[in-house]
C-alpha positions in Angstrom: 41.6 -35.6 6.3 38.4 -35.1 8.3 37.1 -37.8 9.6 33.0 -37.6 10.4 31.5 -39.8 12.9 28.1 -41.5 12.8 26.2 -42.2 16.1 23.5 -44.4 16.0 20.0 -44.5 18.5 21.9 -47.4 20.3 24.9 -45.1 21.0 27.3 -46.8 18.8 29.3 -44.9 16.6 31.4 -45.6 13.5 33.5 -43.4 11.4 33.5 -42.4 7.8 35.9 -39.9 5.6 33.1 -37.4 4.8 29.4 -37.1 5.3 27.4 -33.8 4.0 23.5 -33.9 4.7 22.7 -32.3 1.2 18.9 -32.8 2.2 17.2 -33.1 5.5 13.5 -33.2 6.0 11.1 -34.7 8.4 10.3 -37.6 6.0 13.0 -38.2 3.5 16.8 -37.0 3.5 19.7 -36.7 0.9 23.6 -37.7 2.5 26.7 -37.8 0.4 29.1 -40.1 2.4 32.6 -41.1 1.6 34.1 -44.2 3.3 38.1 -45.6 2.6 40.3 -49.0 4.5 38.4 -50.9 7.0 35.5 -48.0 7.6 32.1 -49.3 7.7 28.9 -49.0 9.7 27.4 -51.4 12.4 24.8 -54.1 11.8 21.4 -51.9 11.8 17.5 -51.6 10.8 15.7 -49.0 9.6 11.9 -49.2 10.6 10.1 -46.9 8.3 12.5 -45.8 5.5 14.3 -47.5 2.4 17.7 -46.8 1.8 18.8 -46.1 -1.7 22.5 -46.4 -2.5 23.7 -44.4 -5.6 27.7 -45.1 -5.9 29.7 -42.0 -7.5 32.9 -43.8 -6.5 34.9 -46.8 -6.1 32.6 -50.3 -4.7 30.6 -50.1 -2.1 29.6 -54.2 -0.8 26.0 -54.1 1.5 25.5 -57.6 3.6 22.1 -58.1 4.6 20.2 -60.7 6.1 16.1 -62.0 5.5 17.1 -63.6 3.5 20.9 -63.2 3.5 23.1 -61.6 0.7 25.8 -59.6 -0.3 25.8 -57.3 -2.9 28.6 -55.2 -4.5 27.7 -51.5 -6.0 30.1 -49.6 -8.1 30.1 -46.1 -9.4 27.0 -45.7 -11.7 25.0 -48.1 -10.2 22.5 -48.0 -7.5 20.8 -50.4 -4.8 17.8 -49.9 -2.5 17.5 -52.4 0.8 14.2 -52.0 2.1 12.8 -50.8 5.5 12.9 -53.3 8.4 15.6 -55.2 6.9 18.9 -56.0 8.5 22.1 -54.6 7.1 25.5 -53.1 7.1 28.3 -51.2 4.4 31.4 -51.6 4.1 34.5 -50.7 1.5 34.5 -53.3 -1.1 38.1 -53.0 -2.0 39.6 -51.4 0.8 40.5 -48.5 -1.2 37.3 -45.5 -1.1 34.1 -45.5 -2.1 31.9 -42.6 -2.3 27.8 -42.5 -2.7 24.4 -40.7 -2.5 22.2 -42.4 -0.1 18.9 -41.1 -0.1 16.3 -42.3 2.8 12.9 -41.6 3.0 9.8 -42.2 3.2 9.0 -42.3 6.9 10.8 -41.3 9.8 14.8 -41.1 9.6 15.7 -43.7 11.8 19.0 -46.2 12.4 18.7 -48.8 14.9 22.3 -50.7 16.1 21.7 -54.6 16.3 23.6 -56.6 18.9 27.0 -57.7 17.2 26.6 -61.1 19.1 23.0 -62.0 18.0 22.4 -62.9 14.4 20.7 -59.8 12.8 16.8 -60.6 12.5 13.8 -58.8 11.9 10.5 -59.5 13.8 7.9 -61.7 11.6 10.9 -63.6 9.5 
């Protein structure tokens, strides 16, 4: 299987089974992303766009902070964390999970947080 890597503007990269940019624009983009085991991404922020989640696959679980929660996501449903706030994804049951995530409004950005300081956003 091919393994895709994701490199964030802090350098840090994590790996997921597949990810296709379907969509790319200045202002708004379209990625289908497939993720299985222990995959998921580092703590990060997005300052100007809103991620939307749509699962097609398996459970995908979101932790955010400000205020702090979890959320769960399986195929059929969707989820939308918006911009400036604190979050990562990870495989719910270990097995795969596959989703839509469509980003936009704004600038396409992704913004790794220090794994050994409390994810925060400025003004919370």
């Amino acid at each position: 299987m091919d393994t895709a890597h994701k490199t964030g503007t802090a350098g840090a990269a994590y790996e997921m089974d597949r990810r296709v940019k379907l969509i790319e624009e200045p202002d708004h983009r379209l990625t289908q992303i497939s993720m299985s085991g222990d995959q998921r991404s580092p703590w990060h922020v997005h300052t100007e766009v809103e991620d939307l989640f749509y699962i097609t696959e398996g459970v995908l679980r979101i932790r955010m902070h400000n205020p702090p929660e979890t959320r769960e996501i399986r195929a059929g449903e969707s989820f939308s964390i918006q911009a400036g706030r604190p979050h990562f994804i990870e495989v719910a049951d270990k097995k795969t999970v596959s989703f839509l995530l469509i980003q936009g409004l704004g600038r396409c950005d992704f913004k790794v947080l220090d794994p050994q300081e409390p994810p925060t956003c400025e003004g919370n």
